[in-house]
C-alpha positions in Angstrom: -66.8 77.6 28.4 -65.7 81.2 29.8 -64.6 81.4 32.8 -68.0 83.4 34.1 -69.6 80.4 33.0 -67.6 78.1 35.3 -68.5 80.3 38.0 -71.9 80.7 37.1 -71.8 76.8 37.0 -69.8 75.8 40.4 -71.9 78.0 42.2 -74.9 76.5 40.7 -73.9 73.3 41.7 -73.3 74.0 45.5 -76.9 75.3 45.5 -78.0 71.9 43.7 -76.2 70.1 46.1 -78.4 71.9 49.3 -81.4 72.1 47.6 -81.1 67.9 46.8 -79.9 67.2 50.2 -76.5 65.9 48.7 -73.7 67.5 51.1 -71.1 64.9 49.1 -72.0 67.1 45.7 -71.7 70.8 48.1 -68.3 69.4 49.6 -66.8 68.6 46.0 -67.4 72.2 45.5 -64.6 73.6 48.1 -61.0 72.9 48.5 -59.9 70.2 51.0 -59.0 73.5 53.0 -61.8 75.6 52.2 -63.4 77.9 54.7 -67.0 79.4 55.1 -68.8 82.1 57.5 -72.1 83.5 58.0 -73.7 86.2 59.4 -77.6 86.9 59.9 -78.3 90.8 59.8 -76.2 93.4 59.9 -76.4 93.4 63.6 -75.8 89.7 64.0 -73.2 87.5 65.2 -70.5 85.8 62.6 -70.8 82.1 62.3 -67.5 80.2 61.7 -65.1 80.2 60.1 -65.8 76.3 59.4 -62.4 75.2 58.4 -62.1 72.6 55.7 -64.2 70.7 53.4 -65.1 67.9 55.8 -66.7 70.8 58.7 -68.5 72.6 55.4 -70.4 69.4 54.4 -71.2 68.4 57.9 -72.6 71.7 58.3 -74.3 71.6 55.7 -75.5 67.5 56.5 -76.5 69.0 60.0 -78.7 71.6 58.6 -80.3 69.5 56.1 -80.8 66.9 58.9 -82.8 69.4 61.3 -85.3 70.6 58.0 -88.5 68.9 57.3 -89.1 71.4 53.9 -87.7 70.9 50.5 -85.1 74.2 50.1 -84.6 76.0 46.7 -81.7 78.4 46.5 -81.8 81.0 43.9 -79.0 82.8 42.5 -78.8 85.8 40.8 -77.1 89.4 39.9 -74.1 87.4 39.8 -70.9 89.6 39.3 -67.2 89.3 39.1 -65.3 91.9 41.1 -61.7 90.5 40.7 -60.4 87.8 38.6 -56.8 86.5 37.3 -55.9 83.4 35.6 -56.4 81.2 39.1 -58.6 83.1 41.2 -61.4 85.2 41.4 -64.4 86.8 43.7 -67.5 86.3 42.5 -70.5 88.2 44.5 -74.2 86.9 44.0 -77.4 88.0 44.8 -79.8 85.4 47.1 -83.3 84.4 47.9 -83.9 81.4 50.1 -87.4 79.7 49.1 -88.9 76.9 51.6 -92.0 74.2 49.8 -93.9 72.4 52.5 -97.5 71.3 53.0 -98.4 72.4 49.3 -96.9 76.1 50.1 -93.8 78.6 49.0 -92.8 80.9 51.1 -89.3 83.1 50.8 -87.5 82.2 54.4 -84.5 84.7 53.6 -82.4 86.6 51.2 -79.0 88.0 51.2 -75.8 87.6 49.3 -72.6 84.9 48.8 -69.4 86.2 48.4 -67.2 83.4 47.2 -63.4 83.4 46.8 -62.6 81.1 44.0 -59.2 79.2 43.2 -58.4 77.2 40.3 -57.3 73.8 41.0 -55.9 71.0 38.4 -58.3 73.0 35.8 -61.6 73.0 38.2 -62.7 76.4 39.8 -63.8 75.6 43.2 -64.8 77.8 46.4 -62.0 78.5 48.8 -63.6 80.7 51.0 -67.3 81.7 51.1 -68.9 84.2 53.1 -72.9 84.4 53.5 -74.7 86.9 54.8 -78.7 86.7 55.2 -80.9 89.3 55.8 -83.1 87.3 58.4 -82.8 83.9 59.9 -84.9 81.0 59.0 
């Protein structure tokens, strides 16, 4: 597997992990000292840092707790603006979906900008940043 498909892959997986309420499957996706920010317009406030894996998944656990929709997160335009043996930053286009009640409706889009390290042979995210053109 190239390494643009481990990317392609772990960051597939974090979105798997939100979208099936697992936060145990979205934490196994950061380093044990991971950190991750968000920001909602260009206008708008930054969110975080959350430092560490454990304040990422409860984050995330917290959100999924407060949502009575079923979430799909779509990835795309994915591209690779540095990379070396261990590390990389990987930029990627996305658009937040929301099911409920028998009805889609896009909530958001924006963009992830994910520093990735290799660990023990394992990409994983060491520091994300998401920004979101609107809030949900």
């Amino acid at each position: 597997m190239s390494a643009r498909d481990e990317f392609e892959n772990l960051l597939g997986r974090a979105s798997w992990g939100y979208d099936e309420a697992d936060p145990d499957l979205i934490a196994r996706c950061f380093t044990d000292d991971a950190r991750m920010s968000l920001r909602i317009g260009r206008e708008g406030d930054l969110v975080g840092p959350f430092e560490g894996r454990d304040a990422i998944r409860a984050l995330h656990a917290d959100s999924m707790a407060a949502q009575t929709d079923q979430r799909r997160h779509n990835l795309s335009n994915l591209w690779v603006d540095k990379e070396t043996e261990d590390a990389a930053t990987v930029v990627t286009n996305l658009t937040l979906l929301s099911i409920e009640n028998g009805a889609i409706r896009v909530l958001s889009s924006g963009w992830y900008r994910d520093e990735l390290t290799r660990r023990d042979g394992a990409w994983l995210i060491a520091d994300r940043y998401v920004y979101l053109d609107l809030p949900y």
